[in-house]
N, C-alpha and C positions, 0 to 999 in steps of 0.2 A: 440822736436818732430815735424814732420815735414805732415802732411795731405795736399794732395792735393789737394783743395776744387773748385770745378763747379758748379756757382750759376745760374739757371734759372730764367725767370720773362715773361715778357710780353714788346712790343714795346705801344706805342701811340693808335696804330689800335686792340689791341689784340694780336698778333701775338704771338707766343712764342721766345725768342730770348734766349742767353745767355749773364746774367748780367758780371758773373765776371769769373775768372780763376786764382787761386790763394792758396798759401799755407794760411789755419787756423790760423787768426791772432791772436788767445786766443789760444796759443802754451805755454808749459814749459817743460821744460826735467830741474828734478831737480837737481840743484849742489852740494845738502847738500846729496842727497839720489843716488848715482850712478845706472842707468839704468832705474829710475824712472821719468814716464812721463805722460802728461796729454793736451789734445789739445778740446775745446769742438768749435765741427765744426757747431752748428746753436740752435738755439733756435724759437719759436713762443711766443707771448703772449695768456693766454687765451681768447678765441674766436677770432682765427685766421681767416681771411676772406683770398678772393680770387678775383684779384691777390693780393697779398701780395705787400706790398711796398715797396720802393727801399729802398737800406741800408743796412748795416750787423749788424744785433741784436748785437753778440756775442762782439762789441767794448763797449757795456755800461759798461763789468765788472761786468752783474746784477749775482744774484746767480743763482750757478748752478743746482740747484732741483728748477724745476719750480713750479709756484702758479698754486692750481685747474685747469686744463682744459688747459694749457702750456704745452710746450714739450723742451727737449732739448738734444742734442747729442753729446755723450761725449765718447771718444777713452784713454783708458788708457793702460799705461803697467807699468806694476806689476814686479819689479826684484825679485829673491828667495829671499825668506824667512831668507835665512842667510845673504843677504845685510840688509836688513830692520833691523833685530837684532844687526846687527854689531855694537859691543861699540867705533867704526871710526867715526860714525855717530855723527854730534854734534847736540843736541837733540834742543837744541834753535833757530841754525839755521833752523833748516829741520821743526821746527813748523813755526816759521818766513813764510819761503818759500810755505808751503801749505796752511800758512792762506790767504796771496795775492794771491795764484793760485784757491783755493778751497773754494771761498764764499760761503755761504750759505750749504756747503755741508761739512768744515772740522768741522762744530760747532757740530755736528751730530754724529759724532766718542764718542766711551768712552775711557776715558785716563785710567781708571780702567782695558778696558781690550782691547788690541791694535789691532787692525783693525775691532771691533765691531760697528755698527753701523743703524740707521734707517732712514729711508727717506719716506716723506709721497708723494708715487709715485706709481704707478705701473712700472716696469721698464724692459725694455725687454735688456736683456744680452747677446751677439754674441761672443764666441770665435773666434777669427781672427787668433791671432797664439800662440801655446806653449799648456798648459795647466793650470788648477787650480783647487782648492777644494773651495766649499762652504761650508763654516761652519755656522750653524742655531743655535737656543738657544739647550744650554745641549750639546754640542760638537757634534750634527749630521752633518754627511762630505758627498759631495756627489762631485766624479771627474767629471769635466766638460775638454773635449780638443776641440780641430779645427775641427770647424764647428757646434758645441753644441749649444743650444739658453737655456737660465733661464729667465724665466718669476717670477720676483720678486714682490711681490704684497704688498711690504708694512711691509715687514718683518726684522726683526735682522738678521743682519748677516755678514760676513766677507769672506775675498777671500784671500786666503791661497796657497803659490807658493812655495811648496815641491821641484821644481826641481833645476837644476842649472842655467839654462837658464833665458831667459825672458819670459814673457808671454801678448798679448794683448789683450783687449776685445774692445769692442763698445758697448756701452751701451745708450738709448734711453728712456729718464725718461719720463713721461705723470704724470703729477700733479696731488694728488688727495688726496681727503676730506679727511680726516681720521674721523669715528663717533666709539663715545663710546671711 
């Protein structure tokens, strides 16, 4: 997957300048899962200050659901639903390959029930292009296409690509407390 990423910052003086210009170097377009892809273009620590420091968070490798009060942004695309099922798929590899692309974020899925999962975030959700179904607990489905946003607030749930096509979202996690 290939994002092309424009990083701002500040000179010496204040100034506003631009840091970098460059393709998302936490890219994967996976081998095991054809059309499937994942690139997360920034992150912050919690209690991000301003200016921000020079560097690009996203080389530590840290996980991709951020701790309380962190952020981070994450670009995926989703092949149909009949790739992901496909028995071509070799199930070793294709966990392999998402446990090194998806830290902190593939441990979250239930193997019990396949693309279910929770994340302790608030997470705002952008369809970029295609479309997709959210699926919540109890099989409620709800179509999201281009231009759609889901504000996910910490909930079960999975993302479901009915068509033949691909589908991409952006997705923007904000860390947060889970009580009770």
């Amino acid at each position: 997957m290939k994002i092309k990423r424009i990083v701002t910052g500040h000179d010496a003086e204040g100034r506003s300048v631009f840091l970098s210009e460059s393709d998302a170097p936490r890219a994967t377009a996976f081998k095991s899962i054809p059309g499937h892809a994942v690139a997360q273009v920034w992150a912050t620590e919690p209690g991000a200050a301003l200016p921000a420091p020079h560097g690009d968070p996203t080389l530590a490798n840290g996980p991709l659901v951020p701790a309380p009060g962190g952020s981070s942004l994450l670009v995926v695309t989703f092949p149909p639903d009949t790739v992901m099922a496909s028995p071509d798929i070799d199930g070793a590899a294709a966990g392999a390959e998402l446990g090194a692309a998806l830290p902190g974020l593939i441990e979250r899925f239930e193997p019990e029930h396949p693309g279910m999962h929770t994340t302790d975030s608030v997470d705002y959700g952008i369809v970029l292009d295609g479309e997709l179904w959210l699926e919540l607990d109890g099989g409620a489905q709800k179509l999201v296409r281009r231009g759609d946003v889901v504000v996910q607030n910490g909930t079960r749930h999975a993302w479901r690509n009915k068509t033949e096509l691909p589908a991409t979202m952006a997705f923007i996690f904000i860390g947060a407390a889970r009580k009770g």
